[in-house]
KELORO-190649 format. One record per residue (C-alpha): residue in one letter; chain; x, y, z. Coordinates in pm, 1 decimal. Example, Ala and Ser with C-alpha at 12.3 -4.5 7.8 and 13.67 -1.06 7.14 Angstrom:
// KELORO-190649
 type mol        x        y        z
    A   A   1230.0   -450.0    780.0
    S   A   1367.0   -106.0    714.0
//
This chain:
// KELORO-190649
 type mol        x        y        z
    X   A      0.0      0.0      0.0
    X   A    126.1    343.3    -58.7
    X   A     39.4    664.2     27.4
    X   A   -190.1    854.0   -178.2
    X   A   -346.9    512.5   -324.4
    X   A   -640.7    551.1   -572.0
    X   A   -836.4    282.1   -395.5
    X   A   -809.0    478.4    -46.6
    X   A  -1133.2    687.2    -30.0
    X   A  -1191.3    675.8    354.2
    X   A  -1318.5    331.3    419.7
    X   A  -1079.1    303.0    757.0
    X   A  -1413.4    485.4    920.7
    X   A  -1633.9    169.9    879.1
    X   A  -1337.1   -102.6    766.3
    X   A  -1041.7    -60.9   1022.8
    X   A  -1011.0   -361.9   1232.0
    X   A  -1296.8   -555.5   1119.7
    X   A  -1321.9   -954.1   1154.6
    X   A  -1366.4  -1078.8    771.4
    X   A  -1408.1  -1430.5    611.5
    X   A  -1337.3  -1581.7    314.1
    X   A  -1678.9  -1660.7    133.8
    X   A  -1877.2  -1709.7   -151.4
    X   A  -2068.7  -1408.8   -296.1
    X   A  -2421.9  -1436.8   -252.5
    X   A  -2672.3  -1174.4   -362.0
    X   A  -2770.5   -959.4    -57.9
    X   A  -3120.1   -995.9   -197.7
    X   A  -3363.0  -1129.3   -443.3
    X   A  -3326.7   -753.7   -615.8
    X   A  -2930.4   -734.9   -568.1
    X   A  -2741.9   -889.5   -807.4
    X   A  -2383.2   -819.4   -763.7
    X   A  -2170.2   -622.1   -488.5
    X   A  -1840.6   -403.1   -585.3
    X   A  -1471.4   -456.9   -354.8
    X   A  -1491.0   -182.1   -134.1
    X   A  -1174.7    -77.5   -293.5
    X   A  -1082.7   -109.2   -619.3
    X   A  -1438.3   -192.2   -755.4
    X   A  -1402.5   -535.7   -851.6
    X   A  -1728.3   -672.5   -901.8
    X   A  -1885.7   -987.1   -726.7
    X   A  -2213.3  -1205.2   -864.7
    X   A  -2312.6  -1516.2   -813.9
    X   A  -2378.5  -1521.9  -1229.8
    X   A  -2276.8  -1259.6  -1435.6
    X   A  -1998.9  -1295.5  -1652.4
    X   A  -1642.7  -1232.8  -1554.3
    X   A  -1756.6  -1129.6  -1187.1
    X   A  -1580.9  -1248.4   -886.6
    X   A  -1765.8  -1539.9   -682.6
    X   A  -1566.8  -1506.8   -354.7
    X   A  -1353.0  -1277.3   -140.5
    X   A  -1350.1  -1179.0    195.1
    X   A  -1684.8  -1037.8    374.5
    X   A  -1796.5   -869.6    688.0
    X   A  -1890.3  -1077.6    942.5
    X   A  -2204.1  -1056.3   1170.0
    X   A  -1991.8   -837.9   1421.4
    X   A  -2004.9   -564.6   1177.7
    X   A  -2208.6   -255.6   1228.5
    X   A  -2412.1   -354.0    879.8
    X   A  -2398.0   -683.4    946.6
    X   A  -2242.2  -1044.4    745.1
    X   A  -2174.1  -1010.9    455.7
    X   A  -2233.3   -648.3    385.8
    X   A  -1917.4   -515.9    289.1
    X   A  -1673.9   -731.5     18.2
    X   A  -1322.6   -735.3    -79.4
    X   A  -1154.0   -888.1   -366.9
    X   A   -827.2  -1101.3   -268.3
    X   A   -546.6   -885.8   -411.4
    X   A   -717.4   -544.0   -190.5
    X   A   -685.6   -775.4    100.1
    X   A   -363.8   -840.8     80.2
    X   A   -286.6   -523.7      9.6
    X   A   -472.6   -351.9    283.1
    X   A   -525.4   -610.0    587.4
    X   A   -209.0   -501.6    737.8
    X   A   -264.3   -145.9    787.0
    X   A   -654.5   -197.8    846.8
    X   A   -559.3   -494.8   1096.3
    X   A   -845.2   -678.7    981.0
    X   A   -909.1  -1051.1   1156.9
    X   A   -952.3  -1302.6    943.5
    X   A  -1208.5  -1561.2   1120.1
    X   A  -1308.3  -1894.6    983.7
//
């Protein structure tokens, strides 16, 4: 991670130190069909084309609850060091 990143727009407020899990996407409901990385905008569906189908999710812990929030694999790595997220199974 550097400073200045493009992906960086604030999300330490409702991201920093949250427990995640590894998970497949699925829709938040019957009207929602995908979700976006909360940082680089990578898109997750459980059917459309060329989306992502897992990556790591909130966790019921979370202010807005499992599964909420999602982030691809390569923002994880790059951010759960300096978000000190918790990666629970």
């Amino acid at each position: 991670m550097t400073e200045g990143d493009w992906r960086l727009n604030f999300q330490e407020r409702y991201l920093k130190g949250a427990a995640l899990e590894w998970k497949r996407y699925r829709a938040w409901s019957r009207t929602w069909d995908h979700d976006h990385c909360e940082f680089c905008g990578a898109k997750f569906s459980e059917d459309q084309p060329d989306a992502l189908r897992e990556g790591y999710t909130t966790t019921g812990e979370h202010a807005n609850g499992a599964e909420y929030h999602w982030i691809c694999r390569g923002c994880f790595d790059d951010f759960a060091e300096p978000f000190e997220w918790r990666v629970v199974a």
